[in-house]
PQR file of N, CA, C, O and H, with PARSE charges and radii, in Angstrom:
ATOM      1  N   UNK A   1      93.462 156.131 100.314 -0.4000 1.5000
ATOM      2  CA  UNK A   1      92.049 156.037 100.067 -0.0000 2.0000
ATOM      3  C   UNK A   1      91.568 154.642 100.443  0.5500 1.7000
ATOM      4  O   UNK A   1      92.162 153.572 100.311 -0.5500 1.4000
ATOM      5  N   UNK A   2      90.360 154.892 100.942 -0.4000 1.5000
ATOM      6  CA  UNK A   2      89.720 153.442 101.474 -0.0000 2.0000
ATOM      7  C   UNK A   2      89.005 152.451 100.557  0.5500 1.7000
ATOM      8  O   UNK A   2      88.576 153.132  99.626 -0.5500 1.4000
ATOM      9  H   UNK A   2      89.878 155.761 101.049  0.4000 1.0000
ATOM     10  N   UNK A   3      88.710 151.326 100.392 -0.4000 1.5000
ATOM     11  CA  UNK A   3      87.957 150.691  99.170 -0.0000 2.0000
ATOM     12  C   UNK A   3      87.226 149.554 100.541  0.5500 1.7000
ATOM     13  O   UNK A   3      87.665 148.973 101.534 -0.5500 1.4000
ATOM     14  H   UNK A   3      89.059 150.773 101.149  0.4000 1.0000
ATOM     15  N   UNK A   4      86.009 149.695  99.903 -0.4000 1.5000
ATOM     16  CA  UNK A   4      85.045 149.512 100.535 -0.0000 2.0000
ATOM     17  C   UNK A   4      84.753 148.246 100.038  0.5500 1.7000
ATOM     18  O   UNK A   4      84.480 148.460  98.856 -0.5500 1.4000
ATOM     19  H   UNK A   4      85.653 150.167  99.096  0.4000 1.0000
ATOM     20  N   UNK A   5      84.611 146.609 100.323 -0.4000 1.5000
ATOM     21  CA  UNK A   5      83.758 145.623  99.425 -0.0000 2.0000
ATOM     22  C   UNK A   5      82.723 144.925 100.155  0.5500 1.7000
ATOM     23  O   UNK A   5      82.651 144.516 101.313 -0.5500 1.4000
ATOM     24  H   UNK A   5      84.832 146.435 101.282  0.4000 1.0000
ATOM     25  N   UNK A   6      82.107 144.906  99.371 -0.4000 1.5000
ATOM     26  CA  UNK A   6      80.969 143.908  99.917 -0.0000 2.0000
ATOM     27  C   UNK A   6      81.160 142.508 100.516  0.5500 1.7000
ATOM     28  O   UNK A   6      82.205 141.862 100.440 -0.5500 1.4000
ATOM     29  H   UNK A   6      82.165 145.239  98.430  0.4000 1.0000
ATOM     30  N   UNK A   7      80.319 142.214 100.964 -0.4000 1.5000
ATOM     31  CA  UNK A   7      80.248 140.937 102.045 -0.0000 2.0000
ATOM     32  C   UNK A   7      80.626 139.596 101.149  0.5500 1.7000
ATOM     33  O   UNK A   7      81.339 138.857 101.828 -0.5500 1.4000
ATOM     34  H   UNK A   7      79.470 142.739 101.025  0.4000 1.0000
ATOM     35  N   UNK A   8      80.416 139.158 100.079 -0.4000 1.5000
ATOM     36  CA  UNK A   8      80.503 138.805  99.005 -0.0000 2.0000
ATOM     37  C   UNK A   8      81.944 138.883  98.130  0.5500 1.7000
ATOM     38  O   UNK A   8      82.389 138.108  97.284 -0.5500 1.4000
ATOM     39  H   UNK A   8      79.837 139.759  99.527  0.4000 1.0000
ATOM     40  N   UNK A   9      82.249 139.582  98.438 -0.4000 1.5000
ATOM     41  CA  UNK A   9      83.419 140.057  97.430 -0.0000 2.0000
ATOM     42  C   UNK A   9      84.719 140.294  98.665  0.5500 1.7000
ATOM     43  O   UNK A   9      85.878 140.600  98.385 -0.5500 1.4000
ATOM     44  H   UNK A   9      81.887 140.212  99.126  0.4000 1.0000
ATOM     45  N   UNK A  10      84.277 140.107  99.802 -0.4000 1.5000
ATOM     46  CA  UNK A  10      85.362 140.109 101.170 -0.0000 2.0000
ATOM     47  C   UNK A  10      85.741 138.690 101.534  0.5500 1.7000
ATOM     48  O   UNK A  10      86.712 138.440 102.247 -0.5500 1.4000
ATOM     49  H   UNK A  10      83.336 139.858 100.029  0.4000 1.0000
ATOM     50  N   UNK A  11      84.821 137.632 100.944 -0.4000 1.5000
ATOM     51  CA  UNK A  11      85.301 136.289 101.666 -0.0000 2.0000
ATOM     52  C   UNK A  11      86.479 135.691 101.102  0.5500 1.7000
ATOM     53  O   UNK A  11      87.012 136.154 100.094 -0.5500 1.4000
ATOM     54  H   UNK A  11      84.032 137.835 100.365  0.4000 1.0000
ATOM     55  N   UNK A  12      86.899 134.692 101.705 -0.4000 1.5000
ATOM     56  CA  UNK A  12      88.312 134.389 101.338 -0.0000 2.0000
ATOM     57  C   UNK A  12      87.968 133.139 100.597  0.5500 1.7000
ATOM     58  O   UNK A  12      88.797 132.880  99.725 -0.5500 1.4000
ATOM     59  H   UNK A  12      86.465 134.316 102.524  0.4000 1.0000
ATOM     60  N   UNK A  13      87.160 132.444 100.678 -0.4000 1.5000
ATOM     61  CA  UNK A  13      86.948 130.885  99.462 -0.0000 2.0000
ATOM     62  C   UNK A  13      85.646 131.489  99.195  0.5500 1.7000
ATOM     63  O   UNK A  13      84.869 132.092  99.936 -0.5500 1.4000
ATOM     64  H   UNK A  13      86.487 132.654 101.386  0.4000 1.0000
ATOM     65  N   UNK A  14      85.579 131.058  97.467 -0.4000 1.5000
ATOM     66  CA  UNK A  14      84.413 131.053  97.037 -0.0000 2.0000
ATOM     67  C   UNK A  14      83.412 130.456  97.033  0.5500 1.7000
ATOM     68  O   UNK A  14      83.605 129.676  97.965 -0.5500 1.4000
ATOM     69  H   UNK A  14      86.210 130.569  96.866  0.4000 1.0000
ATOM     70  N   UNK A  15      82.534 130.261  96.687 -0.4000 1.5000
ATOM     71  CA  UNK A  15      81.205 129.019  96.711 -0.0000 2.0000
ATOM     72  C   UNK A  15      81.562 128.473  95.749  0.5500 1.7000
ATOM     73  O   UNK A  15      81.918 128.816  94.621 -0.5500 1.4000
ATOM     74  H   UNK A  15      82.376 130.895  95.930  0.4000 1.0000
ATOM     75  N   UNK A  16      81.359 126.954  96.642 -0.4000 1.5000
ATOM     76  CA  UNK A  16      81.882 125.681  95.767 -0.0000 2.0000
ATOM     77  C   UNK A  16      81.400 124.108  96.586  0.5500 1.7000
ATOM     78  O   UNK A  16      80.749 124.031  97.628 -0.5500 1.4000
ATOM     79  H   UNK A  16      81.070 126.676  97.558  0.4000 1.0000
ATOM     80  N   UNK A  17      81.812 123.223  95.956 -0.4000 1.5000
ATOM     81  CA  UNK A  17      81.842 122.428  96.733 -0.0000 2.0000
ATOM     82  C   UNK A  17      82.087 122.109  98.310  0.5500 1.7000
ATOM     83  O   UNK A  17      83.195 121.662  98.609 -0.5500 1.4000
ATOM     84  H   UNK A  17      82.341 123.286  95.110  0.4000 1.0000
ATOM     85  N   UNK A  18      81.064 122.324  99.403 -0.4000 1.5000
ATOM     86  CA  UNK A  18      81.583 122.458 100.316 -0.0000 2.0000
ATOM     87  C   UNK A  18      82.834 121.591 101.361  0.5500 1.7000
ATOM     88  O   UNK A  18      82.428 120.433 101.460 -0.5500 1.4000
ATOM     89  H   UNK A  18      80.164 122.688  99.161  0.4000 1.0000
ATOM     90  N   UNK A  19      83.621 121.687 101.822 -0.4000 1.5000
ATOM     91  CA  UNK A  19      84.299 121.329 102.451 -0.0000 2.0000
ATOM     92  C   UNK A  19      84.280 120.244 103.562  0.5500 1.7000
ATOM     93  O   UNK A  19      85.148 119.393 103.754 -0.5500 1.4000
ATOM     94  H   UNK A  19      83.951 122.627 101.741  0.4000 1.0000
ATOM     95  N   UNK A  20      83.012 120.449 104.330 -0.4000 1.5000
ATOM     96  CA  UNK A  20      82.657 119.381 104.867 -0.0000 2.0000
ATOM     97  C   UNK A  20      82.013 118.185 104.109  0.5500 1.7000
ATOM     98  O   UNK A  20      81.843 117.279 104.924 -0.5500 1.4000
ATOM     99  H   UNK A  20      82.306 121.141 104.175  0.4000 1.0000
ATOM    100  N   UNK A  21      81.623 117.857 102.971 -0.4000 1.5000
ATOM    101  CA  UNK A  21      81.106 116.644 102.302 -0.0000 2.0000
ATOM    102  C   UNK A  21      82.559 116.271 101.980  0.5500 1.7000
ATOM    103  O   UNK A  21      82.657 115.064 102.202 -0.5500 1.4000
ATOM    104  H   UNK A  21      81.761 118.594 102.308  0.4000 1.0000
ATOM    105  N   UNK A  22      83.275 116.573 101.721 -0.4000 1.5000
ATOM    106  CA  UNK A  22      84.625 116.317 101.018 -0.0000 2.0000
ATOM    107  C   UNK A  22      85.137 115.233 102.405  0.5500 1.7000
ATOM    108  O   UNK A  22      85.628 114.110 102.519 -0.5500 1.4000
ATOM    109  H   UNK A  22      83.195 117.554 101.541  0.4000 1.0000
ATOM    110  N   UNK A  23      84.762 116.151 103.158 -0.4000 1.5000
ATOM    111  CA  UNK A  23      85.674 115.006 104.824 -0.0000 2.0000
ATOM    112  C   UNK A  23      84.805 113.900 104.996  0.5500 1.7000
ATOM    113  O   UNK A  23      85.290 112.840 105.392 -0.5500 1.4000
ATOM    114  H   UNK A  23      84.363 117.064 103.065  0.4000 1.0000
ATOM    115  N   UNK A  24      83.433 113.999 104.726 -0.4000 1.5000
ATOM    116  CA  UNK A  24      82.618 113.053 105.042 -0.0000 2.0000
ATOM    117  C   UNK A  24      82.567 112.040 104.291  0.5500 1.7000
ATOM    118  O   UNK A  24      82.094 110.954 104.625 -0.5500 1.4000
ATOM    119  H   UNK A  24      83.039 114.860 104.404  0.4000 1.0000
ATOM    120  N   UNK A  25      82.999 112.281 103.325 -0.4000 1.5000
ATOM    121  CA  UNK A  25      82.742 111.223 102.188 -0.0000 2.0000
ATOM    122  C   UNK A  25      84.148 110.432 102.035  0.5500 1.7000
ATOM    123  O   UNK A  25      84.180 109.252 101.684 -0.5500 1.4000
ATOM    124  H   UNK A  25      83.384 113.163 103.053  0.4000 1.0000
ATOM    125  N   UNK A  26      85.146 111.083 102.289 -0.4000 1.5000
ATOM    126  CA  UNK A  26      86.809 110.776 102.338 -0.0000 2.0000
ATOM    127  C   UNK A  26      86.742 109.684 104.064  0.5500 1.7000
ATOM    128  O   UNK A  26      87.428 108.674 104.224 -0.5500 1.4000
ATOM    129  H   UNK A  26      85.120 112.041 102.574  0.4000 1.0000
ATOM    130  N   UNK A  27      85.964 110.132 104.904 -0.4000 1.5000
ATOM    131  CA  UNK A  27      85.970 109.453 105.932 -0.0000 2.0000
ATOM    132  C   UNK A  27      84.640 108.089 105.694  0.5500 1.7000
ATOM    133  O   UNK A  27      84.459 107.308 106.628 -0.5500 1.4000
ATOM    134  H   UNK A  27      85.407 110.953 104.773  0.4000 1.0000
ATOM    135  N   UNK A  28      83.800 107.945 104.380 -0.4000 1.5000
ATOM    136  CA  UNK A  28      83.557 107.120 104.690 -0.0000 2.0000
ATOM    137  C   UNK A  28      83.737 106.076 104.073  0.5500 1.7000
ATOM    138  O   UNK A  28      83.193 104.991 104.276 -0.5500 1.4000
ATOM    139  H   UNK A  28      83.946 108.579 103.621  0.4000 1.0000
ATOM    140  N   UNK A  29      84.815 106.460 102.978 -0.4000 1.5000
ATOM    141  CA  UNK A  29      85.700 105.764 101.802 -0.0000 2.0000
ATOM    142  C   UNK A  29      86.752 105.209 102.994  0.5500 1.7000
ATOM    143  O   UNK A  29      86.922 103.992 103.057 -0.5500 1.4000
ATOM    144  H   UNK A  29      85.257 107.341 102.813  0.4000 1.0000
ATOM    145  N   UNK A  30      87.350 105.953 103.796 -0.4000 1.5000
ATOM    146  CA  UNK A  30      88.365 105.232 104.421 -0.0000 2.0000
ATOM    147  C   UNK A  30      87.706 103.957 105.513  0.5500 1.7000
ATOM    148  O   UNK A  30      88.389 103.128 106.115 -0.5500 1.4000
ATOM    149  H   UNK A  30      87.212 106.942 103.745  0.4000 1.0000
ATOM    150  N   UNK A  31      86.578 104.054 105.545 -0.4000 1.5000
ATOM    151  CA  UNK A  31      85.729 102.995 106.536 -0.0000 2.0000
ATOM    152  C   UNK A  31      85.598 102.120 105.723  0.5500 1.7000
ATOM    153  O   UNK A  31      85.999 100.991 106.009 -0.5500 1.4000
ATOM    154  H   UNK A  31      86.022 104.727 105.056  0.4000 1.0000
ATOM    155  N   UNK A  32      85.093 102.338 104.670 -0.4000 1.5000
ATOM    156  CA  UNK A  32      84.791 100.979 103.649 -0.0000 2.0000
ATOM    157  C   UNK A  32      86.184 100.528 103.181  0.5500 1.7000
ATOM    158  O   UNK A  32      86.009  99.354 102.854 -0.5500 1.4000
ATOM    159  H   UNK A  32      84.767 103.255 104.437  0.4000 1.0000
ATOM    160  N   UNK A  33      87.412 100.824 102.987 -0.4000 1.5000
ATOM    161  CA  UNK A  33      88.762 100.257 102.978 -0.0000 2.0000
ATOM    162  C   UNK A  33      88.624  99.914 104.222  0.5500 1.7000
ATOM    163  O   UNK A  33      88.077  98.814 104.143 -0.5500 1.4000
ATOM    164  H   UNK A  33      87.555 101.777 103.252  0.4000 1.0000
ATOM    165  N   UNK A  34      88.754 100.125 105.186 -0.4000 1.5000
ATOM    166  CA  UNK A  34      89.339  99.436 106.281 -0.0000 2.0000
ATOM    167  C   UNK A  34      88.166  98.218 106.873  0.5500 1.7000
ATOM    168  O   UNK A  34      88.611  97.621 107.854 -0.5500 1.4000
ATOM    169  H   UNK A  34      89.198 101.019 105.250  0.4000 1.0000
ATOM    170  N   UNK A  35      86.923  97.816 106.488 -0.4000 1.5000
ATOM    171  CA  UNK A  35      86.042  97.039 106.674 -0.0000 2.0000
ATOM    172  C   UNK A  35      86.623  95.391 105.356  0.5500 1.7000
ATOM    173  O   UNK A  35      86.767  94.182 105.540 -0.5500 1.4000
ATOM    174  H   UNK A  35      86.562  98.300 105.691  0.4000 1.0000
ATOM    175  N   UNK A  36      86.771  96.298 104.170 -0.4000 1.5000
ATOM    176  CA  UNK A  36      87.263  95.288 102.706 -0.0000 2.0000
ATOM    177  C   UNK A  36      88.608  94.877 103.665  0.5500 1.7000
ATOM    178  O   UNK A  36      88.797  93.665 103.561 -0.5500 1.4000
ATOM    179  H   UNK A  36      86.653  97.280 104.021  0.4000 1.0000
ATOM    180  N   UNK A  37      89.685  95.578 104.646 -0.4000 1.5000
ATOM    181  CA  UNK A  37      90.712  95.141 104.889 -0.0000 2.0000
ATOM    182  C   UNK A  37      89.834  94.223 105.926  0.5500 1.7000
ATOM    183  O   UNK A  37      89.930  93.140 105.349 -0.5500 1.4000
ATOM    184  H   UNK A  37      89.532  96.562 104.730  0.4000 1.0000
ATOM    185  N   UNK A  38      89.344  94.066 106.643 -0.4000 1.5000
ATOM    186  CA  UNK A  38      89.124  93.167 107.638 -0.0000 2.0000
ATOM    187  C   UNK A  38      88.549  92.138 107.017  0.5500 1.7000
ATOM    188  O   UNK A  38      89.272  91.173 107.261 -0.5500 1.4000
ATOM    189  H   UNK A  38      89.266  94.946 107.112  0.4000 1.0000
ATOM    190  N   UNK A  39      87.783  91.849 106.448 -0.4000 1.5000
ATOM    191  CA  UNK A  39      87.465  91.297 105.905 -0.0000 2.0000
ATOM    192  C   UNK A  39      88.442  90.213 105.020  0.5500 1.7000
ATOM    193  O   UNK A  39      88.337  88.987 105.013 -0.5500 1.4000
ATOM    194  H   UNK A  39      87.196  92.634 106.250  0.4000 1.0000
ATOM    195  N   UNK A  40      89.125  90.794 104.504 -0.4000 1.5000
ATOM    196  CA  UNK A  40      90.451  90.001 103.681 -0.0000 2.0000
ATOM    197  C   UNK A  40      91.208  89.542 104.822  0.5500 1.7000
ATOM    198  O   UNK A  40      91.487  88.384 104.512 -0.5500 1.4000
ATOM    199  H   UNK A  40      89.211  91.790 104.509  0.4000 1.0000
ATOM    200  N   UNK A  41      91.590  89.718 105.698 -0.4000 1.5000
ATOM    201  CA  UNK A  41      92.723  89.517 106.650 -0.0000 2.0000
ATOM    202  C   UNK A  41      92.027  88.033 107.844  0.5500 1.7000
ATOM    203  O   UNK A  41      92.655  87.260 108.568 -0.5500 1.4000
ATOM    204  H   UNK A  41      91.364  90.659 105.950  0.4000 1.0000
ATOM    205  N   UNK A  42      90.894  88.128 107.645 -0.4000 1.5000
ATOM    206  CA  UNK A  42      90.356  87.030 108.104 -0.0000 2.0000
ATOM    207  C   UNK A  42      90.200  85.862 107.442  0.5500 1.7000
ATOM    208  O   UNK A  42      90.372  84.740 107.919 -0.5500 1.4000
ATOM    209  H   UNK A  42      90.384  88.756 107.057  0.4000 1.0000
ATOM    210  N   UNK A  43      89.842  86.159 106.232 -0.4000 1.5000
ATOM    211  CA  UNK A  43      89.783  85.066 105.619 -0.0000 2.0000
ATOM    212  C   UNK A  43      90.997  84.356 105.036  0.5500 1.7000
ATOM    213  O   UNK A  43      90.987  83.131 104.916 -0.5500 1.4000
ATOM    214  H   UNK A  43      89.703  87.071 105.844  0.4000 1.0000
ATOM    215  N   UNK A  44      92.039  85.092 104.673 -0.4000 1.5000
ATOM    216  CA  UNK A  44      93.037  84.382 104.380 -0.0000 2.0000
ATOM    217  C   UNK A  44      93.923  84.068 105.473  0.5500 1.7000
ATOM    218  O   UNK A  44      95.084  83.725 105.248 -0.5500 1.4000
ATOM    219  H   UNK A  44      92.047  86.087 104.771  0.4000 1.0000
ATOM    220  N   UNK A  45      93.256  84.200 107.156 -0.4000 1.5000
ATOM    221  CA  UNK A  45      94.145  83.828 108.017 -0.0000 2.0000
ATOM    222  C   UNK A  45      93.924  82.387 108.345  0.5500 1.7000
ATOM    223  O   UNK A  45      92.768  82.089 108.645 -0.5500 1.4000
ATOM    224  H   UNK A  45      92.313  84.478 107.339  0.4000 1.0000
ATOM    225  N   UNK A  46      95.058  81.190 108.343 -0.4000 1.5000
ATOM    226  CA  UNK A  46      95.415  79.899 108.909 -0.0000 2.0000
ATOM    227  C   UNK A  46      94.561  79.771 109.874  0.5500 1.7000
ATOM    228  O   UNK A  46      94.174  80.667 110.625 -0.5500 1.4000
ATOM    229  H   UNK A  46      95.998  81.432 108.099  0.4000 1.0000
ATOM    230  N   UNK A  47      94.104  78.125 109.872 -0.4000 1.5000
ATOM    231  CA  UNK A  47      93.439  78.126 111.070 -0.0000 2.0000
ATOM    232  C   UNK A  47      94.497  77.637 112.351  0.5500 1.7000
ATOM    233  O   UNK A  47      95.497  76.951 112.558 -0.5500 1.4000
ATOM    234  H   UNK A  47      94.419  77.397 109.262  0.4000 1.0000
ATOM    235  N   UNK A  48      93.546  78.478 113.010 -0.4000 1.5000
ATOM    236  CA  UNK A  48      94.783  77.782 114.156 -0.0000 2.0000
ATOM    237  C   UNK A  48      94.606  75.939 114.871  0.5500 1.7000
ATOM    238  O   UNK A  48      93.652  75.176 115.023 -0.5500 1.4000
ATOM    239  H   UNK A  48      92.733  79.035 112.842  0.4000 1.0000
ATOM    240  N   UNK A  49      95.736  75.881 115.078 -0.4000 1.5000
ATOM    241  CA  UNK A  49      95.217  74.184 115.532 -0.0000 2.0000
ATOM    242  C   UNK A  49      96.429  74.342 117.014  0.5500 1.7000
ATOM    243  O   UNK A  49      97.453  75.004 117.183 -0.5500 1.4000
ATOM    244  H   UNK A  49      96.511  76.501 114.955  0.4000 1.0000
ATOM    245  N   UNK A  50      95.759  73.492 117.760 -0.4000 1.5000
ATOM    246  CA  UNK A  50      96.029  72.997 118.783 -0.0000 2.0000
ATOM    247  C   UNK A  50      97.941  72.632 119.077  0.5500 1.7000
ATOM    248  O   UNK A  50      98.754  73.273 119.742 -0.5500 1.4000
ATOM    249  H   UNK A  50      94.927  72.954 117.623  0.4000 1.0000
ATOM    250  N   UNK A  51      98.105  71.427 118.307 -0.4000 1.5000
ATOM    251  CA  UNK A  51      99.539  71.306 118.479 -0.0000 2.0000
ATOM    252  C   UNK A  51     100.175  71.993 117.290  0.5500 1.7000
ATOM    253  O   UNK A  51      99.727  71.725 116.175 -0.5500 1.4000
ATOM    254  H   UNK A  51      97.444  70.906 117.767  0.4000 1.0000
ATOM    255  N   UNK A  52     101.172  72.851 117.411 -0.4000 1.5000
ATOM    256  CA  UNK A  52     101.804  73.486 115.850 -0.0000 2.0000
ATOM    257  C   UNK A  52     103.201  72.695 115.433  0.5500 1.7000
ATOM    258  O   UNK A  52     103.926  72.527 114.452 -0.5500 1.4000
ATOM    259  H   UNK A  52     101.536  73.069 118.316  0.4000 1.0000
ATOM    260  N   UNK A  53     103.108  72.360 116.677 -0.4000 1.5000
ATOM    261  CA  UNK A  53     104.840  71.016 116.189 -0.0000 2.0000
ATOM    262  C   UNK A  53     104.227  69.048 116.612  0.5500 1.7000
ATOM    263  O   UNK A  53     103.440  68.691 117.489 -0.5500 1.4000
ATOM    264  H   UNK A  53     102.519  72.496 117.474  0.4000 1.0000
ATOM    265  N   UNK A  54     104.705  68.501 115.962 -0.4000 1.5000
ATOM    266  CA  UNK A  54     104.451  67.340 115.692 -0.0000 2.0000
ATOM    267  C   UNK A  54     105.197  66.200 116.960  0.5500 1.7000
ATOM    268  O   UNK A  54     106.365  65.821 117.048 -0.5500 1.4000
ATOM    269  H   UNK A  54     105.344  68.791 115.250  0.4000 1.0000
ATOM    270  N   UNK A  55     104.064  65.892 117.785 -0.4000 1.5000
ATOM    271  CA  UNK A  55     104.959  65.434 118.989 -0.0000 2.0000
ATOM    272  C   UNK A  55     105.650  63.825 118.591  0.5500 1.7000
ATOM    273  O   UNK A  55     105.260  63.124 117.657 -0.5500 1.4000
ATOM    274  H   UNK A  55     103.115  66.200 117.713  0.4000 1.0000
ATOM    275  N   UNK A  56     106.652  63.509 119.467 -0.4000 1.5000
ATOM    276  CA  UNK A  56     107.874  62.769 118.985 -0.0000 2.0000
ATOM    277  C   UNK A  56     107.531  61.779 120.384  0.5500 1.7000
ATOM    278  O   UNK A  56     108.272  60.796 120.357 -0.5500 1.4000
ATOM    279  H   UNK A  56     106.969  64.079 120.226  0.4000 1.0000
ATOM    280  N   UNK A  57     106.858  61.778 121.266 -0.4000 1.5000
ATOM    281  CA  UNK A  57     106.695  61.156 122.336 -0.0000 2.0000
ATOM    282  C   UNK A  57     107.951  61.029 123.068  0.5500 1.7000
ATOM    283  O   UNK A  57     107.837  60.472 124.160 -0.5500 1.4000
ATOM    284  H   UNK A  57     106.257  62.576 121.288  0.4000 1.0000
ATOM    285  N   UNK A  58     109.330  61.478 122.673 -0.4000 1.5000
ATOM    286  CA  UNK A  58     110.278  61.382 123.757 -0.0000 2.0000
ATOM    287  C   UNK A  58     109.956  63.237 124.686  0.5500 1.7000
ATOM    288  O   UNK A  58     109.540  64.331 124.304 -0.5500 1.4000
ATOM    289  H   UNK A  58     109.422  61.931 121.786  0.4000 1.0000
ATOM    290  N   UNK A  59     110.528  62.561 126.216 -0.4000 1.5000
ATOM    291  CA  UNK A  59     110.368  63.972 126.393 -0.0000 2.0000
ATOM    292  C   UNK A  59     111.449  64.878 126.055  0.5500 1.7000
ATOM    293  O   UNK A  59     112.535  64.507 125.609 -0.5500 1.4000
ATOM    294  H   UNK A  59     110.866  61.673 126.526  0.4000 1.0000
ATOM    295  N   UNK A  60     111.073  66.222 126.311 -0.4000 1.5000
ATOM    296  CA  UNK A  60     112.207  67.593 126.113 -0.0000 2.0000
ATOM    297  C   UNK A  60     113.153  66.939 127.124  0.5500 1.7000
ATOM    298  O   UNK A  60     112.797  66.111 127.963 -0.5500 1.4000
ATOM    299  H   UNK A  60     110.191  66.523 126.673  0.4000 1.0000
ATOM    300  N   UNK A  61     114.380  67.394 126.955 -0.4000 1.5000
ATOM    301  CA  UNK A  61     115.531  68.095 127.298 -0.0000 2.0000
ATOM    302  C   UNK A  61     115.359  68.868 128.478  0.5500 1.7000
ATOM    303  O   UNK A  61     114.670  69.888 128.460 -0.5500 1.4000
ATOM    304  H   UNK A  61     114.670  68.066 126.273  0.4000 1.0000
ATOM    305  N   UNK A  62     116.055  68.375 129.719 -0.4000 1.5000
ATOM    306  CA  UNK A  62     115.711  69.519 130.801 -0.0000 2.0000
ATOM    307  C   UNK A  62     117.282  70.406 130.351  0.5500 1.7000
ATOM    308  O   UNK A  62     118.333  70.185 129.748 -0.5500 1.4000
ATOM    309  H   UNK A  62     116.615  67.546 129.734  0.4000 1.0000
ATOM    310  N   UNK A  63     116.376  71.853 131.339 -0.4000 1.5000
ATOM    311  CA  UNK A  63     117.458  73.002 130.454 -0.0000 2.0000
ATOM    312  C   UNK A  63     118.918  72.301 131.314  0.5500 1.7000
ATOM    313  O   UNK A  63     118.860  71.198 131.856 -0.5500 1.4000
ATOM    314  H   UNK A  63     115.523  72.032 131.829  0.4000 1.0000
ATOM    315  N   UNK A  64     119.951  73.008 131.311 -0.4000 1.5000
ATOM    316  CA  UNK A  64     121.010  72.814 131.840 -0.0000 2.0000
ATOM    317  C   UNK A  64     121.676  74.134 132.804  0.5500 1.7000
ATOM    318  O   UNK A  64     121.839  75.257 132.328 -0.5500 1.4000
ATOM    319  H   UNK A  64     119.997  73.905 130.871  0.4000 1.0000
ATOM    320  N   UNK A  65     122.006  73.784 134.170 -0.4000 1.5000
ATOM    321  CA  UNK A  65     122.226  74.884 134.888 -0.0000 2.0000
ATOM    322  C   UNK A  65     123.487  75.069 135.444  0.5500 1.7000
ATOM    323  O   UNK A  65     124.319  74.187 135.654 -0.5500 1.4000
ATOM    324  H   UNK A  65     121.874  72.871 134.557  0.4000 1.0000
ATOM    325  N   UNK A  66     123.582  76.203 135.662 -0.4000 1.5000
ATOM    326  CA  UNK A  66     125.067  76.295 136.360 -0.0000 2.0000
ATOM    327  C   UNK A  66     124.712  76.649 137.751  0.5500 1.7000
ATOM    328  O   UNK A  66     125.597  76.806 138.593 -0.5500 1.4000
ATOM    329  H   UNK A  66     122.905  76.920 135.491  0.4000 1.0000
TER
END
């Protein structure tokens, strides 16, 4: 025997919170973490300077060859 349901009573998820706000909002939580990360990663980065080793005024060492 056949059972007949309505359009309503055939769908496979119910009405609810839809699915797409869930991505949108999860995608714009992950933007605002990754903006707070840039943000942090700059500011606690060293400044850079010019010489990073302390010159000795003798010169280098030429390499040595065979």
């Amino acid at each position: 025997m056949r059972r007949f349901f309505s359009a309503r009573n055939a769908r496979q998820g119910r009405p609810g919170f839809p699915v797409f706000v869930v991505l949108l909002v999860s995608l714009a939580l992950a933007c605002a973490v990754w903006f707070a990360v840039e943000i942090y990663g700059t500011s606690i980065q060293s400044p850079r300077t010019e010489a990073t080793q302390p010159t000795t005024g003798a010169p280098a060492p030429a390499p040595s060859g065979g």
